[in-house]
C-alpha positions in Angstrom: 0.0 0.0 0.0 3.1 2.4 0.9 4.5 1.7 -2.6 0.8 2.8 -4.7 0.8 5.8 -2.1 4.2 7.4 -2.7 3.7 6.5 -6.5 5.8 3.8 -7.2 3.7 1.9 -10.1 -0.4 1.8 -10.5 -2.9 -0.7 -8.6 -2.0 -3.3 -11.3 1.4 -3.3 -10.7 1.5 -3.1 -6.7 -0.7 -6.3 -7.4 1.2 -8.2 -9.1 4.2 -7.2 -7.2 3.1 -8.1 -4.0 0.8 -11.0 -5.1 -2.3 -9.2 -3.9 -5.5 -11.0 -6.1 -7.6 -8.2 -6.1 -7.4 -4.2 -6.8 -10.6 -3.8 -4.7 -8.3 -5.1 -1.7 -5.5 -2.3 -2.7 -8.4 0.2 -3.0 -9.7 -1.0 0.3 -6.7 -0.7 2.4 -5.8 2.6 0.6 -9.4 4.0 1.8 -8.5 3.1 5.0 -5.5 4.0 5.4 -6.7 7.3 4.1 -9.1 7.4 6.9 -7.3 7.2 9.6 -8.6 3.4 10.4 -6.8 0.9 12.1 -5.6 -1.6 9.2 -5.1 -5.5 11.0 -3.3 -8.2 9.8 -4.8 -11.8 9.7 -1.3 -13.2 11.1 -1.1 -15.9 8.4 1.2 -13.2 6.3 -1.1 -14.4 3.7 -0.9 -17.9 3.8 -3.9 -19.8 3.6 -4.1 -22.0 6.9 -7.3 -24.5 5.8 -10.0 -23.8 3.5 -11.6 -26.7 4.5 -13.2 -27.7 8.1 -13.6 -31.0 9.9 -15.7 -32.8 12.2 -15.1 -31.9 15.8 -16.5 -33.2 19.1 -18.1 -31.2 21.4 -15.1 -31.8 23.7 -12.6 -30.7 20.6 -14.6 -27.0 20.1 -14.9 -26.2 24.5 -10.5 -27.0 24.3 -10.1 -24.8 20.8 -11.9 -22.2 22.3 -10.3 -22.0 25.3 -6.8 -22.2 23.6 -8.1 -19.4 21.3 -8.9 -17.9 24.4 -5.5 -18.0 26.5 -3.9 -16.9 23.2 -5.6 -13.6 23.1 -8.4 -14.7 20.0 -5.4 -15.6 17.6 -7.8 -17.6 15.2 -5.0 -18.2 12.4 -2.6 -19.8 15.4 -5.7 -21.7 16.6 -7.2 -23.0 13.2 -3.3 -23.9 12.4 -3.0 -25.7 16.0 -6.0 -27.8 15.5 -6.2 -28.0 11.8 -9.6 -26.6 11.5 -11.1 -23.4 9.0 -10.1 -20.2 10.3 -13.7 -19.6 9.8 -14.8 -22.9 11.6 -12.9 -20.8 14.6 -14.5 -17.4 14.3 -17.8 -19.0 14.2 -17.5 -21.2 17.7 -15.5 -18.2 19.5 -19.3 -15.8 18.2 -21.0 -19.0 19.7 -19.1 -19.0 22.8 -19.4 -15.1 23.5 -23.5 -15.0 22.7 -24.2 -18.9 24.7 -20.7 -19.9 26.4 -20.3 -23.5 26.2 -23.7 -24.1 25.5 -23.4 -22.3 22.4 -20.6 -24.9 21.1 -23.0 -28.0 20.9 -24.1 -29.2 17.3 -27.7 -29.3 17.6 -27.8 -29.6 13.4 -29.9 -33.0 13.2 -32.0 -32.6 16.2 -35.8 -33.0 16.0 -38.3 -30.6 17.0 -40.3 -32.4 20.1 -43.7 -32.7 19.1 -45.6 -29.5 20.6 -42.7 -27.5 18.8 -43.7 -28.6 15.0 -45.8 -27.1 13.3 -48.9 -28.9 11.7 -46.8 -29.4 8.0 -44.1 -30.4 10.0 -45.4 -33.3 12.1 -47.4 -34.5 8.4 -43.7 -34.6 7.3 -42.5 -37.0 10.0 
């Protein structure tokens, strides 16, 4: 971003220079950094930690959390750690701070009890 600001090529070459993918990124940072706000770093550096998630217990999320945590919500250093999606960690440490642990349990697959469904629903089942 320093380089496009003090002139020293266009978007499309700061790009390709610094293997940025996108101009809207370089515009993006510039606009910030034009407004005074606070630009943060993912820690990878840029690497890609894990596109991909995996199955976790409930026991697996409360220890990634809490190592999250105690390592003052580094999600890249976390996600790395445990091999999961930085995103997988982003979205249990949201869970965590609206639920606490509660928050961390998979209820995907659960059944509505019976006075919970609605007429359609208990047709369905």
């Amino acid at each position: 971003m320093q380089d496009y600001l003090v002139g020293l090529g266009s978007q499309d070459d700061i790009c390709l220079k610094y293997g940025i993918r996108s101009k809207g990124k370089l515009q993006r940072w510039v606009t910030k950094y034009n407004s005074h706000e606070e630009l943060k770093t993912s820690g990878t550096g840029g690497i890609t930690i894990m596109t991909k998630g995996r199955k976790t217990t409930y026991d697996e999320r409360v220890e990634i959390v809490q190592y999250c945590i105690e390592n003052e919500n580094n999600y890249a250093a976390t996600a790395e750690k445990y091999q999961v999606s930085y995103q997988q960690v982003y979205t249990w440490m949201k869970k965590y701070g609206k639920k606490g642990v509660e928050g961390l349990l998979d209820r995907r697959r659960r059944t509505k009890p019976e006075n919970e469904m609605s007429e359609l629903e208990r047709r369905r089942s």
